[in-house]
C-alpha positions as CSV (number, residue, x, y, z in Angstrom):
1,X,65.4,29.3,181.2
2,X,62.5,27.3,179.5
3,X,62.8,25.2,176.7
4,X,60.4,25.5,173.5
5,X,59.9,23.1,170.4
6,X,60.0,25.3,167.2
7,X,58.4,23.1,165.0
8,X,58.3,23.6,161.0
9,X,55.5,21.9,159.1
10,X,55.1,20.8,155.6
11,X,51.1,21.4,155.7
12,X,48.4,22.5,157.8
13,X,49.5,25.4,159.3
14,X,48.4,28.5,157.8
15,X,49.8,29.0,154.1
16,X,52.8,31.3,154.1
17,X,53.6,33.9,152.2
18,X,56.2,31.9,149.7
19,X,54.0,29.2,149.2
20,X,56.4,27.1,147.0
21,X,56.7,23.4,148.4
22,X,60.4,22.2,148.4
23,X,60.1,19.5,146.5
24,X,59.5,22.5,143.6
25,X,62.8,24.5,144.5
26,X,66.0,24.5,142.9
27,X,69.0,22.4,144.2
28,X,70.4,26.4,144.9
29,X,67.3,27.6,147.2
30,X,67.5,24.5,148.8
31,X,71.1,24.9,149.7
32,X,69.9,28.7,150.4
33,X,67.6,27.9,153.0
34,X,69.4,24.8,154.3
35,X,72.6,27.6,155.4
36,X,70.1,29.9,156.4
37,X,68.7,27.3,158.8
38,X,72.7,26.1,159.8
39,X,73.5,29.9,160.4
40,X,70.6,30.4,162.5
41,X,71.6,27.5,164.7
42,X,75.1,28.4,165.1
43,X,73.9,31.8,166.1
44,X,72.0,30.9,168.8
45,X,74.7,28.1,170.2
46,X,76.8,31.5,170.5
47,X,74.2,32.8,173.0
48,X,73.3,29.8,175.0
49,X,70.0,29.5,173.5
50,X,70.4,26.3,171.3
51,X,69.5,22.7,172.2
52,X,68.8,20.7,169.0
53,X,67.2,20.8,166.0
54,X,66.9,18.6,162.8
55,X,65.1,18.3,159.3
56,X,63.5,15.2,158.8
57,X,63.3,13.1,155.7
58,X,59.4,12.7,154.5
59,X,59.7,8.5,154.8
60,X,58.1,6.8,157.9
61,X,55.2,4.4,159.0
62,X,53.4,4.1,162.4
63,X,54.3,1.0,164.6
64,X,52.4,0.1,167.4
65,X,52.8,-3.2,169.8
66,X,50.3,-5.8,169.4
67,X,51.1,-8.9,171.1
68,X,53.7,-10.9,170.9
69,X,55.9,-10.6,167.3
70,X,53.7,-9.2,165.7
71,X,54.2,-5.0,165.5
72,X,51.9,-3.6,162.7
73,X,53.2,-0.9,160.6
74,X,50.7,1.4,158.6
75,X,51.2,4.1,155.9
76,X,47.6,4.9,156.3
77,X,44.9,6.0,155.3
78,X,45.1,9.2,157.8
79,X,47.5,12.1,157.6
80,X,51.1,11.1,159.4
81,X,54.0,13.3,160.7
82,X,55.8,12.5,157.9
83,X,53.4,14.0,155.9
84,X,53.1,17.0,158.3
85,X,56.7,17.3,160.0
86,X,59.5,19.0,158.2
87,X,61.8,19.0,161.1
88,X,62.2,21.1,164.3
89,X,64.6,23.2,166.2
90,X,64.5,23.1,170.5
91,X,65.8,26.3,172.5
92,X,65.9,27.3,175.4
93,X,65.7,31.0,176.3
94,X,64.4,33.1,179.1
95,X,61.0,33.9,178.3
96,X,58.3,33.2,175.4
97,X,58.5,36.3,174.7
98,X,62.3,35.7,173.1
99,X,61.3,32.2,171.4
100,X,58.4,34.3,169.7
101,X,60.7,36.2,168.4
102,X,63.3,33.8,167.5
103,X,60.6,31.9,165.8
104,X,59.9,34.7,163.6
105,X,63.2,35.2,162.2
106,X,63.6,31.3,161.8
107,X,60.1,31.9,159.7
108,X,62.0,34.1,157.3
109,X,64.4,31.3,156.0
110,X,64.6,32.0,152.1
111,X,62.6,29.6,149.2
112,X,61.5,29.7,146.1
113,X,63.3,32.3,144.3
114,X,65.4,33.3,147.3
115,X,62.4,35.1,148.7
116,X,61.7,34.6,153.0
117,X,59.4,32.0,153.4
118,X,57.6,33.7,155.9
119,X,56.1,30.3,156.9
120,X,54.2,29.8,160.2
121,X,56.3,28.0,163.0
122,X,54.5,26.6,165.5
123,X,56.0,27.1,169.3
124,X,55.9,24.8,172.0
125,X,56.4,24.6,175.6
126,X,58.5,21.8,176.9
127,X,55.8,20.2,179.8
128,X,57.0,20.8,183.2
129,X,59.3,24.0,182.6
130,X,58.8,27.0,183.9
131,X,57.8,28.6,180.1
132,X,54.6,30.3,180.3
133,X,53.1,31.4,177.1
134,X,51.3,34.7,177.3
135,X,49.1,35.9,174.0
């Protein structure tokens, strides 16, 4: 088994084919996609193929240490993972080959007007396990 990072962005990944951003979707798609996305989950926990996954809310800074007491904290000026980051999902399965395809169907969560996002997903290899990505 290897261990992938499904990872769902708010931009710059390709544009997908419902467009809509969230923050212009009813309370009712929201809920929609948000069950979609639960179901999904509770699906793969049934086959052994579910780690973790979570949304994540769009607030954040970068910190960094510099010297004693003092941590700065920036909101800028370059693009963050707040601004990128919607939230992820980890599984582990027995080939890329499955978390392709898992990634897919997680790409057809519904949006805007109850229509599959087909949104781009990127998918990740967890360093040092045996996943080997084949394209």
């Amino acid at each position: 088994m290897a261990k992938y990072l499904l990872l769902k962005h708010y931009r710059g990944a390709p544009a997908a084919v419902n467009d809509v951003p969230m923050d212009q979707w009813t309370p009712e798609e929201i809920s929609a996609h948000v069950q979609y996305m639960n179901d999904f989950a509770a699906r793969l926990e049934k086959t052994g193929e579910y780690v973790d996954s979570q949304a994540l809310a769009p607030e954040g800074a970068w910190v960094r240490y510099d010297g004693e007491g003092r941590p700065p904290v920036t909101d800028g000026p370059f693009a963050e993972t707040k601004d990128l980051i919607a939230g992820w999902m980890v599984i582990d399965v027995d080939s890329y080959e499955r978390a392709v395809e898992l990634a897919g169907e997680l790409s057809a969560a519904p949006g805007a007007g109850g229509k599959p996002i087909h949104e781009w997903l990127e998918v990740r290899p967890f360093y040092g396990t045996t996943a080997t990505i084949t394209e």
